[in-house]
Every structure is written in structure tokens, then in C-alpha cells.
mmCIF file of the N, C-alpha and C atoms, coordinates in Angstrom:
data_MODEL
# 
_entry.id   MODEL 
# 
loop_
_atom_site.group_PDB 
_atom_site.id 
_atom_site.type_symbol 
_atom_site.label_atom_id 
_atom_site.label_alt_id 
_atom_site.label_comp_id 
_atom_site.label_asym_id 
_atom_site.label_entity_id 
_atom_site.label_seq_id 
_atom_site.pdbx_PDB_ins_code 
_atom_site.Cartn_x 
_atom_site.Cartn_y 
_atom_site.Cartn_z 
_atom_site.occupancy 
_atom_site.B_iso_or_equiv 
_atom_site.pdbx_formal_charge 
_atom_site.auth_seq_id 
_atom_site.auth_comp_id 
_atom_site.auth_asym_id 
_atom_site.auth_atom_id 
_atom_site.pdbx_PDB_model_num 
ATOM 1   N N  . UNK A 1 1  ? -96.587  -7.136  -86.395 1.00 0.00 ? 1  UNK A N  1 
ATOM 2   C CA . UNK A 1 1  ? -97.323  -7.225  -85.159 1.00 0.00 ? 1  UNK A CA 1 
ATOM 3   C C  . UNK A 1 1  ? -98.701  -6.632  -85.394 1.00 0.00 ? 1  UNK A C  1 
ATOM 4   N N  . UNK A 1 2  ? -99.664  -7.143  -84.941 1.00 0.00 ? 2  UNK A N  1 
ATOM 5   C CA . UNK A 1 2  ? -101.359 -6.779  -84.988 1.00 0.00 ? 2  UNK A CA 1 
ATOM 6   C C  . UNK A 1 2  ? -102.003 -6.767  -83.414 1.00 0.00 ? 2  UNK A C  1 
ATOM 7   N N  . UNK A 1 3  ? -102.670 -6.290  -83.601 1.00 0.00 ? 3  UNK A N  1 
ATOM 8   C CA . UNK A 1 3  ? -103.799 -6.718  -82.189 1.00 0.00 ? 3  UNK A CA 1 
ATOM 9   C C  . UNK A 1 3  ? -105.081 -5.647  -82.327 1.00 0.00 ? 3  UNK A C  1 
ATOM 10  N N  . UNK A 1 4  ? -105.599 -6.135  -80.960 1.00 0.00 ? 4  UNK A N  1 
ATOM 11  C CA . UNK A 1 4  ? -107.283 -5.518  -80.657 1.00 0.00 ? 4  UNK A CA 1 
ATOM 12  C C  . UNK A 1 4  ? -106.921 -4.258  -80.263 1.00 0.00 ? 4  UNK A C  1 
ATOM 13  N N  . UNK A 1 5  ? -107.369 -2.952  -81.015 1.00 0.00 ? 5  UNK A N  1 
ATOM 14  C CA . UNK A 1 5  ? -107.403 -1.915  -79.740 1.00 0.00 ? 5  UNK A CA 1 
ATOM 15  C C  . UNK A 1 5  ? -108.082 -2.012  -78.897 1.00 0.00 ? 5  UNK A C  1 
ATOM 16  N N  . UNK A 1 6  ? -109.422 -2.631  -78.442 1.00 0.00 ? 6  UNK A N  1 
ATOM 17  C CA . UNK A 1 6  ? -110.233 -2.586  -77.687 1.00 0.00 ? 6  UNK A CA 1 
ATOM 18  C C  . UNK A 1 6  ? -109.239 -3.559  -76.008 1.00 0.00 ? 6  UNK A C  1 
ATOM 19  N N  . UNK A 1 7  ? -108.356 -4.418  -76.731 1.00 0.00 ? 7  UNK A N  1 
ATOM 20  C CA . UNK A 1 7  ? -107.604 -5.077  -75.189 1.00 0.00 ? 7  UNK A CA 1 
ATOM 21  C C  . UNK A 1 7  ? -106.127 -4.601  -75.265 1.00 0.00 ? 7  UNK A C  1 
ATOM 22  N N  . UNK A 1 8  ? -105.914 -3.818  -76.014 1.00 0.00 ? 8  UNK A N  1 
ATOM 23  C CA . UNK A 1 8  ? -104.657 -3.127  -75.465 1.00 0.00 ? 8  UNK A CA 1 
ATOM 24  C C  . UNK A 1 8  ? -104.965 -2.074  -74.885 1.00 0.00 ? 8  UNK A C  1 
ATOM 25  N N  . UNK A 1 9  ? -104.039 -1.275  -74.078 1.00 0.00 ? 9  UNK A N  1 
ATOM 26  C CA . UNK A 1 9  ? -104.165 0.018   -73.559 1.00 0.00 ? 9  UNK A CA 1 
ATOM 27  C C  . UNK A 1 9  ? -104.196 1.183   -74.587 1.00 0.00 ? 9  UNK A C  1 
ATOM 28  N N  . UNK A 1 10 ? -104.268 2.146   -74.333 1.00 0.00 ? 10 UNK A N  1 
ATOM 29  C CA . UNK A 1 10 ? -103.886 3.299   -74.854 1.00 0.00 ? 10 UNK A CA 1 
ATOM 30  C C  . UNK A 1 10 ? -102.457 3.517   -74.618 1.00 0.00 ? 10 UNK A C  1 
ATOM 31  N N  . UNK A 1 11 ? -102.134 3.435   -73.701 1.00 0.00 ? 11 UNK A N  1 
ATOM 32  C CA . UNK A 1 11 ? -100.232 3.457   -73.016 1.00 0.00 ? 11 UNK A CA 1 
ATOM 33  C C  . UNK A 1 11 ? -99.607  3.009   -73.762 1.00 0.00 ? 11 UNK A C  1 
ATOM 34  N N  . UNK A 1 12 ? -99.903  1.211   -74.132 1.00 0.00 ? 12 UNK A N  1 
ATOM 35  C CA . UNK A 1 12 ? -98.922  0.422   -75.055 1.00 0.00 ? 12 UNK A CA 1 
ATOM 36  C C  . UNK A 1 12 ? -99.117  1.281   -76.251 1.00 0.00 ? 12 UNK A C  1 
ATOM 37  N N  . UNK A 1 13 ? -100.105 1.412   -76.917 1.00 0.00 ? 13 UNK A N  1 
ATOM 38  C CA . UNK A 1 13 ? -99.665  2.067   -78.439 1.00 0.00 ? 13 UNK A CA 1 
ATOM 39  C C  . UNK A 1 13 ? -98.925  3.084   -77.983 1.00 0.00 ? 13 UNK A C  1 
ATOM 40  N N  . UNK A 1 14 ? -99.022  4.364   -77.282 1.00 0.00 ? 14 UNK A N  1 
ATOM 41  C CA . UNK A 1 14 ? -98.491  5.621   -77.010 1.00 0.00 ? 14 UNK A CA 1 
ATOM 42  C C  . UNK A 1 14 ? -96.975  5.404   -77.320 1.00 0.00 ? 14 UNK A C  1 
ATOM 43  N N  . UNK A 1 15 ? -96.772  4.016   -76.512 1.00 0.00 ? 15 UNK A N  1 
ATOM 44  C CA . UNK A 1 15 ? -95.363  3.574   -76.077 1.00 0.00 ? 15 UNK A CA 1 
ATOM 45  C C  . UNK A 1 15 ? -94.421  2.971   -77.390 1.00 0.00 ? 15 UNK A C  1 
ATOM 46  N N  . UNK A 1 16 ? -95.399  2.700   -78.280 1.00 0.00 ? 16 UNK A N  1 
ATOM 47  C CA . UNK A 1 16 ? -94.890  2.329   -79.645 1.00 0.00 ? 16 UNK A CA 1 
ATOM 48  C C  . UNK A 1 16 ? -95.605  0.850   -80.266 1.00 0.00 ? 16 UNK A C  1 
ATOM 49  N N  . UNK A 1 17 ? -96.351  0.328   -79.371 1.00 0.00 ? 17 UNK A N  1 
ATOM 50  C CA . UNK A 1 17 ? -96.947  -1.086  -79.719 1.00 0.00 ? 17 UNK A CA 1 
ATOM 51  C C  . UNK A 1 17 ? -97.890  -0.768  -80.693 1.00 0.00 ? 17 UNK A C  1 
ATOM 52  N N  . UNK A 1 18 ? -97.031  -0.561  -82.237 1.00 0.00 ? 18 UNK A N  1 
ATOM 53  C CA . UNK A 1 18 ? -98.261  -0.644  -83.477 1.00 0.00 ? 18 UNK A CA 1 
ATOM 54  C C  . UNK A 1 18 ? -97.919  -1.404  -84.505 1.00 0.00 ? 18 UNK A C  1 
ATOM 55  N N  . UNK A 1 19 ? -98.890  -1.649  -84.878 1.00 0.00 ? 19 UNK A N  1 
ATOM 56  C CA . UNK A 1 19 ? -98.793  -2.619  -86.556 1.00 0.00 ? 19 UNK A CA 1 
ATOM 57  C C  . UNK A 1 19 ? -97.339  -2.355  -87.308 1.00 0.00 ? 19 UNK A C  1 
ATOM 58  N N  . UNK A 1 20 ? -96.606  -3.479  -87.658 1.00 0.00 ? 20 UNK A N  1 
ATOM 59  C CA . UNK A 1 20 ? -95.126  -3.211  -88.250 1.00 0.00 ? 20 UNK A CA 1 
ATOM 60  C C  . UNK A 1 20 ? -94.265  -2.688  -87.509 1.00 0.00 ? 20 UNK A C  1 
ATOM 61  N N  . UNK A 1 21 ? -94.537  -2.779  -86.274 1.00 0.00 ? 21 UNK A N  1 
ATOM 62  C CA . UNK A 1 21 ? -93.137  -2.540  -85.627 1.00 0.00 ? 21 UNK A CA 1 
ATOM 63  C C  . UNK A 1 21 ? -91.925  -3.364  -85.141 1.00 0.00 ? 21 UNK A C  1 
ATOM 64  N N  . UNK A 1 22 ? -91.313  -3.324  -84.477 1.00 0.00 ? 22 UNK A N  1 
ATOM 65  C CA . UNK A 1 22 ? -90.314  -4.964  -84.268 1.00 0.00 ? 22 UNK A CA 1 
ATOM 66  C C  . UNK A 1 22 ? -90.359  -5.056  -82.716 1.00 0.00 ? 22 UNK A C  1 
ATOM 67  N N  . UNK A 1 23 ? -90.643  -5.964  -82.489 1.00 0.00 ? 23 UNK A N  1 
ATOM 68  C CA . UNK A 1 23 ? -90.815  -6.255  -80.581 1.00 0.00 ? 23 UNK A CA 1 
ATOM 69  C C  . UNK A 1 23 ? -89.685  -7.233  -80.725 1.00 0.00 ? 23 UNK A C  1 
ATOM 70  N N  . UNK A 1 24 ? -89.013  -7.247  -79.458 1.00 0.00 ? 24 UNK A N  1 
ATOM 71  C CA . UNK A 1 24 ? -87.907  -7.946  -79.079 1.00 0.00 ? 24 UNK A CA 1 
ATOM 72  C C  . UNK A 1 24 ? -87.749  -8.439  -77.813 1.00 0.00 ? 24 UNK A C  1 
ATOM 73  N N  . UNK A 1 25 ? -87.919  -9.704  -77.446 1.00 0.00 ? 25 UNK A N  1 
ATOM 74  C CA . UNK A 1 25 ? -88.237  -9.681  -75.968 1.00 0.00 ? 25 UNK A CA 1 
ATOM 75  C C  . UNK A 1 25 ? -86.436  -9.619  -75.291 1.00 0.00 ? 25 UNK A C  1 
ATOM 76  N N  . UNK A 1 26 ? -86.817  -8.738  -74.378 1.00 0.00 ? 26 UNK A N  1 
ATOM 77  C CA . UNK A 1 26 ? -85.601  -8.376  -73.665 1.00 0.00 ? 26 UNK A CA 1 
ATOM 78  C C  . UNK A 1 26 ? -85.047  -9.224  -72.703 1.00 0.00 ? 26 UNK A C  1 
ATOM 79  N N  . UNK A 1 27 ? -86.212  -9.827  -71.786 1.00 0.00 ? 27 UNK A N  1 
ATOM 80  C CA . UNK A 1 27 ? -85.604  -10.408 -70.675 1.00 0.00 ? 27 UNK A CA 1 
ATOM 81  C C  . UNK A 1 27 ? -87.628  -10.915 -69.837 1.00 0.00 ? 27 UNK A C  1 
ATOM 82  N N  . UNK A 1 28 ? -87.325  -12.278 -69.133 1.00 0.00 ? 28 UNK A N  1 
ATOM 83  C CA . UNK A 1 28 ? -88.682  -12.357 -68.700 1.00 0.00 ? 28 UNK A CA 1 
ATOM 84  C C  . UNK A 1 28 ? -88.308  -12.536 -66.965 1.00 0.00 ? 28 UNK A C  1 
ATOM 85  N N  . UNK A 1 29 ? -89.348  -12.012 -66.171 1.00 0.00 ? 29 UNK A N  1 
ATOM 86  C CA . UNK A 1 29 ? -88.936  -12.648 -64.879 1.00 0.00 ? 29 UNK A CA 1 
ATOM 87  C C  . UNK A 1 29 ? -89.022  -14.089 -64.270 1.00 0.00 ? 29 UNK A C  1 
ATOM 88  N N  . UNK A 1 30 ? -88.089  -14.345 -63.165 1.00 0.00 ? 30 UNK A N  1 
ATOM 89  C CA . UNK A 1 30 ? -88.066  -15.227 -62.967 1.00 0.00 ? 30 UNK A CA 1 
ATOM 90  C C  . UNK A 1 30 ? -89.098  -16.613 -62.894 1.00 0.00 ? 30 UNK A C  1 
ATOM 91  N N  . UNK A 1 31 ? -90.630  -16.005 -62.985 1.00 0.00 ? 31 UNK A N  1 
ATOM 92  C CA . UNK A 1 31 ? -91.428  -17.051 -63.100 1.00 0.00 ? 31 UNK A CA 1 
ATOM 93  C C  . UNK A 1 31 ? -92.158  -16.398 -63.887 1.00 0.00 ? 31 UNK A C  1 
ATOM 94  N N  . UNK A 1 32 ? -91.464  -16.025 -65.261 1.00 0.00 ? 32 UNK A N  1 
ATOM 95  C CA . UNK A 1 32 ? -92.488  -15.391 -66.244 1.00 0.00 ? 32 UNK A CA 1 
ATOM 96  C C  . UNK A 1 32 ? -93.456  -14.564 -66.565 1.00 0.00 ? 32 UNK A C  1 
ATOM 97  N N  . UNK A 1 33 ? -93.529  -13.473 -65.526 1.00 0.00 ? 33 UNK A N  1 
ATOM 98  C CA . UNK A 1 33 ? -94.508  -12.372 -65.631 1.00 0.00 ? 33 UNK A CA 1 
ATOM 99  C C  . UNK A 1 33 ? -93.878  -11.638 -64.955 1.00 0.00 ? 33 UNK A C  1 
ATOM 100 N N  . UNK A 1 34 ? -93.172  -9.745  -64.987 1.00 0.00 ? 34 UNK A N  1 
ATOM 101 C CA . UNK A 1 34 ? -93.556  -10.075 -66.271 1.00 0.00 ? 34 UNK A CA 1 
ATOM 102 C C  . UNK A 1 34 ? -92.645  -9.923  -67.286 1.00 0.00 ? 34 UNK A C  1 
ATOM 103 N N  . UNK A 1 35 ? -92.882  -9.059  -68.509 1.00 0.00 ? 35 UNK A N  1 
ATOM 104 C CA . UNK A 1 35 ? -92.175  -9.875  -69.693 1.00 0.00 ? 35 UNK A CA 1 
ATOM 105 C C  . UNK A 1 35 ? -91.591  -8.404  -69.937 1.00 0.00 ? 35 UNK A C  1 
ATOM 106 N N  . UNK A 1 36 ? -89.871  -7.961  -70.133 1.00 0.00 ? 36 UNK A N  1 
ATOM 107 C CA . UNK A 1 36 ? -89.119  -6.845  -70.254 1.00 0.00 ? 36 UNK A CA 1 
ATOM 108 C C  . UNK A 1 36 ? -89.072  -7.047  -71.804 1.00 0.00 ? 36 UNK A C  1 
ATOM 109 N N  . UNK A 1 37 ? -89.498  -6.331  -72.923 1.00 0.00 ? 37 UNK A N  1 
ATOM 110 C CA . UNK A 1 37 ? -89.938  -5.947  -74.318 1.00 0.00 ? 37 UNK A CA 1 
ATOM 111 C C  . UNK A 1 37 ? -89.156  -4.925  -74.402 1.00 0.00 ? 37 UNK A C  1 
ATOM 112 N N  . UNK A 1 38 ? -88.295  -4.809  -75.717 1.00 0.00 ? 38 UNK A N  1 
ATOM 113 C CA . UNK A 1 38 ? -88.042  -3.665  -76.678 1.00 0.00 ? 38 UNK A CA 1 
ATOM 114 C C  . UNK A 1 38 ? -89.389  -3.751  -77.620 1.00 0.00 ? 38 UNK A C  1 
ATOM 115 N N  . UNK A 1 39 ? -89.531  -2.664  -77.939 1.00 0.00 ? 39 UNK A N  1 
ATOM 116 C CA . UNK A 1 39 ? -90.275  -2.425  -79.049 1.00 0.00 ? 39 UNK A CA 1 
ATOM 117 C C  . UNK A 1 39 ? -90.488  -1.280  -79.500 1.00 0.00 ? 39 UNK A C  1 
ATOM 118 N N  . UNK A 1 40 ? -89.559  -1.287  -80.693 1.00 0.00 ? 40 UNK A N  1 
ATOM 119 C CA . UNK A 1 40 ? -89.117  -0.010  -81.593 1.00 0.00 ? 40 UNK A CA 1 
ATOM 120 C C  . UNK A 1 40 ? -88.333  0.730   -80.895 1.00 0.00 ? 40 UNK A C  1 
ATOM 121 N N  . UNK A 1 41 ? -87.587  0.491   -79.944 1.00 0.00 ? 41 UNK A N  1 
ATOM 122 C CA . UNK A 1 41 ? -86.395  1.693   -79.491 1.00 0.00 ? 41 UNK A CA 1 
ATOM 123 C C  . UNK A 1 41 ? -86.928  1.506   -77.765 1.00 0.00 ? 41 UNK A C  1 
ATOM 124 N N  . UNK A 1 42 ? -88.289  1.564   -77.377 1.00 0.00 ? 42 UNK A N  1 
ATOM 125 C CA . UNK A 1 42 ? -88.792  1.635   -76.505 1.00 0.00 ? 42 UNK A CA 1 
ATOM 126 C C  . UNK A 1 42 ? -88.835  0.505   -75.166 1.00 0.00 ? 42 UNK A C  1 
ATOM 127 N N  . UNK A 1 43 ? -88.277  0.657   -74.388 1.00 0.00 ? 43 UNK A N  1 
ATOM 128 C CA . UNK A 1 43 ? -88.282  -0.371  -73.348 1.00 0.00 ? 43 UNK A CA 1 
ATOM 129 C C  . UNK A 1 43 ? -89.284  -0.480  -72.353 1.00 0.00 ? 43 UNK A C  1 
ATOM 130 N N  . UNK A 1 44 ? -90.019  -1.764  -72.537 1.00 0.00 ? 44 UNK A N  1 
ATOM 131 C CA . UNK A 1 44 ? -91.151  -1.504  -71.303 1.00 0.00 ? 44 UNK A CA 1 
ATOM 132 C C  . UNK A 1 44 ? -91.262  -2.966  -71.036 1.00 0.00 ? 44 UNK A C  1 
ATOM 133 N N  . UNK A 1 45 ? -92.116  -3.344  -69.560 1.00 0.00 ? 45 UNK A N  1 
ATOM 134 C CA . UNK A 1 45 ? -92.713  -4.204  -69.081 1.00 0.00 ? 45 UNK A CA 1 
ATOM 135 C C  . UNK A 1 45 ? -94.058  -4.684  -69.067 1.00 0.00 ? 45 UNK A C  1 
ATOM 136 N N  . UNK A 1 46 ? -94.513  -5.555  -69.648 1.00 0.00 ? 46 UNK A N  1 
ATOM 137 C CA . UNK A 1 46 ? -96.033  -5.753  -69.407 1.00 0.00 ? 46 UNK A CA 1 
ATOM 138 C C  . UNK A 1 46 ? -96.047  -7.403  -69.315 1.00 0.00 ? 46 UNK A C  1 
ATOM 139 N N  . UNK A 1 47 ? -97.283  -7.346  -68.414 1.00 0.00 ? 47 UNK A N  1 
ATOM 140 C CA . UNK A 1 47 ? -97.759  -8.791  -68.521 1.00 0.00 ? 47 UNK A CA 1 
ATOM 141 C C  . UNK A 1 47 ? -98.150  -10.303 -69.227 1.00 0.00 ? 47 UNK A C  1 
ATOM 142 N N  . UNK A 1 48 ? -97.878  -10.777 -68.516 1.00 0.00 ? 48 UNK A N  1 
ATOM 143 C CA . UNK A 1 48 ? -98.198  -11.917 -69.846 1.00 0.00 ? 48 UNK A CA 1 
ATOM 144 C C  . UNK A 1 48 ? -100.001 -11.998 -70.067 1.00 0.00 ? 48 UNK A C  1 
ATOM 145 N N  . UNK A 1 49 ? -100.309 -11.500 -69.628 1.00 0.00 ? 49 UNK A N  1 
ATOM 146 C CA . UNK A 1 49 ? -101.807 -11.302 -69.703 1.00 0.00 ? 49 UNK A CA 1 
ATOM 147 C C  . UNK A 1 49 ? -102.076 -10.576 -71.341 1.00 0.00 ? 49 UNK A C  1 
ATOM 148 N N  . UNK A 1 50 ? -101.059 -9.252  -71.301 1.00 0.00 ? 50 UNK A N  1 
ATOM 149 C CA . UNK A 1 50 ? -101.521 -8.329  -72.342 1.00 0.00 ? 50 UNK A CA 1 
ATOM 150 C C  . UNK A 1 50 ? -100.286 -8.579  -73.300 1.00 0.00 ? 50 UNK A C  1 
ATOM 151 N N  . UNK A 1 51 ? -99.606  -9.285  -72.895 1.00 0.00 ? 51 UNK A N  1 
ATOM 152 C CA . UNK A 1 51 ? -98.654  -10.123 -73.982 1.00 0.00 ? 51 UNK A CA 1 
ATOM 153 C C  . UNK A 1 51 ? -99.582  -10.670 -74.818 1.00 0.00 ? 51 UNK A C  1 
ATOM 154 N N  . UNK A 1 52 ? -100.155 -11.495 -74.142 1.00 0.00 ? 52 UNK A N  1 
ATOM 155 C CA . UNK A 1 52 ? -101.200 -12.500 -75.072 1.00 0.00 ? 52 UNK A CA 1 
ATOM 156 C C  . UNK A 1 52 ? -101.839 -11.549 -76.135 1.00 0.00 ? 52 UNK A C  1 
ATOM 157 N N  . UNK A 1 53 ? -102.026 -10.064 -76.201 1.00 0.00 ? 53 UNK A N  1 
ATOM 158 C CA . UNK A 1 53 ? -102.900 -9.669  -77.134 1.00 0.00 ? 53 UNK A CA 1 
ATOM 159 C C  . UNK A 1 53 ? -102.741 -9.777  -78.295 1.00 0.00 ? 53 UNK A C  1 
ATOM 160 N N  . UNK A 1 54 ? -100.902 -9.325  -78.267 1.00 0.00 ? 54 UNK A N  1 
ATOM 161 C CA . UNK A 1 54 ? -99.667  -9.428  -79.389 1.00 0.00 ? 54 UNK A CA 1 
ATOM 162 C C  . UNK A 1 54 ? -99.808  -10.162 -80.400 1.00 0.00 ? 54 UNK A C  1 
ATOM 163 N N  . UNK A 1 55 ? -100.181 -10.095 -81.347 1.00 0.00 ? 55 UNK A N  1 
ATOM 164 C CA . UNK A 1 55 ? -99.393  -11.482 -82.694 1.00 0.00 ? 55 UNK A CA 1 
ATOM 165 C C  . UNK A 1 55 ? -98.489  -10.636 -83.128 1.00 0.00 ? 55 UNK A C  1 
ATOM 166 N N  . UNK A 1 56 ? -97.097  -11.572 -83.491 1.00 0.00 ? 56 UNK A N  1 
ATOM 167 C CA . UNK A 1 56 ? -95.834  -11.439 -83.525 1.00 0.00 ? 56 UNK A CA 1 
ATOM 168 C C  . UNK A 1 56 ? -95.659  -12.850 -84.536 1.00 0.00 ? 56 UNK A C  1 
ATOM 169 N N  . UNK A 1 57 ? -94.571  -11.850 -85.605 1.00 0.00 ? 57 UNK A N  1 
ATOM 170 C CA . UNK A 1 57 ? -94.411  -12.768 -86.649 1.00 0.00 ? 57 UNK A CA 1 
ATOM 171 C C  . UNK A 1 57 ? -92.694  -13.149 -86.576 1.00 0.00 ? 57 UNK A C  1 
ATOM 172 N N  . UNK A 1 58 ? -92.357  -13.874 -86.619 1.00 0.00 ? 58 UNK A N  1 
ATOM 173 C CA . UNK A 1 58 ? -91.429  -14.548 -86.015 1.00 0.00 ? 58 UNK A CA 1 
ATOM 174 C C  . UNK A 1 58 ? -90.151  -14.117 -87.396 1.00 0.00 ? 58 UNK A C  1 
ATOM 175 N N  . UNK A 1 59 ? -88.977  -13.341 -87.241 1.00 0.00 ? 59 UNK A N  1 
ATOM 176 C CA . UNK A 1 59 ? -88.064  -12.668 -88.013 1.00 0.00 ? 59 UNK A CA 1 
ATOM 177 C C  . UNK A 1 59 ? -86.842  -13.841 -87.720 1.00 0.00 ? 59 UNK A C  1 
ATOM 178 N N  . UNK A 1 60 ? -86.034  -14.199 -88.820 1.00 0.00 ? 60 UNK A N  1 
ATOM 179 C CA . UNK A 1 60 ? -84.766  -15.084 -88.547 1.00 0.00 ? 60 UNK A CA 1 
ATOM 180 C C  . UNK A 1 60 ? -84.145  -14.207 -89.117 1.00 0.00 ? 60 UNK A C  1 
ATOM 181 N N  . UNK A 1 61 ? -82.917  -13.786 -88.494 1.00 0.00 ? 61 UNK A N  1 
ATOM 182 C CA . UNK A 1 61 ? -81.479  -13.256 -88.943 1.00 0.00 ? 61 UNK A CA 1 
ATOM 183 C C  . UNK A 1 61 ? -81.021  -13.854 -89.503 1.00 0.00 ? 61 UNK A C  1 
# 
């Protein structure tokens, strides 16, 4: 996973959103925003707005 610090928060990294970590989408709401994320142990909600910042490299089991 990569992105801009300048369009992420400070919160999301705090929260664990950094380079090499594993995001897992948990669950989305009913009309897609917003979007329930594991990432790295950490459970949070954010928008599909600041979803978009995300690149995410796609892992097959």
C-alpha cells in the first residue's frame, strides 16, 4: 500500500495506514460509503473519497 501524505490525514497513518501494511476491506455500506477496513489489526471507517488515496496491491491466497 502507498499514498500522498499531503491527502491522507494524520489520523489514518496514526491508525496504521502505512506503506506495507495489509488492508482488508471488512464490510461497505449499503450504498457504498462508507467503507469498514481492517488494516493491520486496526478497524476503521473512511470514505470512499479518502479510499481513493489508497493504492492497494491485490494479494491471492
Amino acid at each position: 500500500m502507498a499514498f500522498n501524505l499531503e491527502t491522507i490525514p494524520l489520523k489514518l497513518i496514526e491508525m496504521g495506514c502505512m506503506e506495507g501494511h495489509l488492508v482488508e476491506l471488512v464490510q461497505a455500506a449499503p450504498f457504498g460509503d462508507p467503507l469498514y477496513l481492517d488494516m493491520n489489526g486496526t478497524h476503521l471507517a473512511i470514505r470512499k473519497e479518502m479510499a481513493k488515496e489508497i493504492i492497494v496491491e491485490i494479494i491471492h491466497n
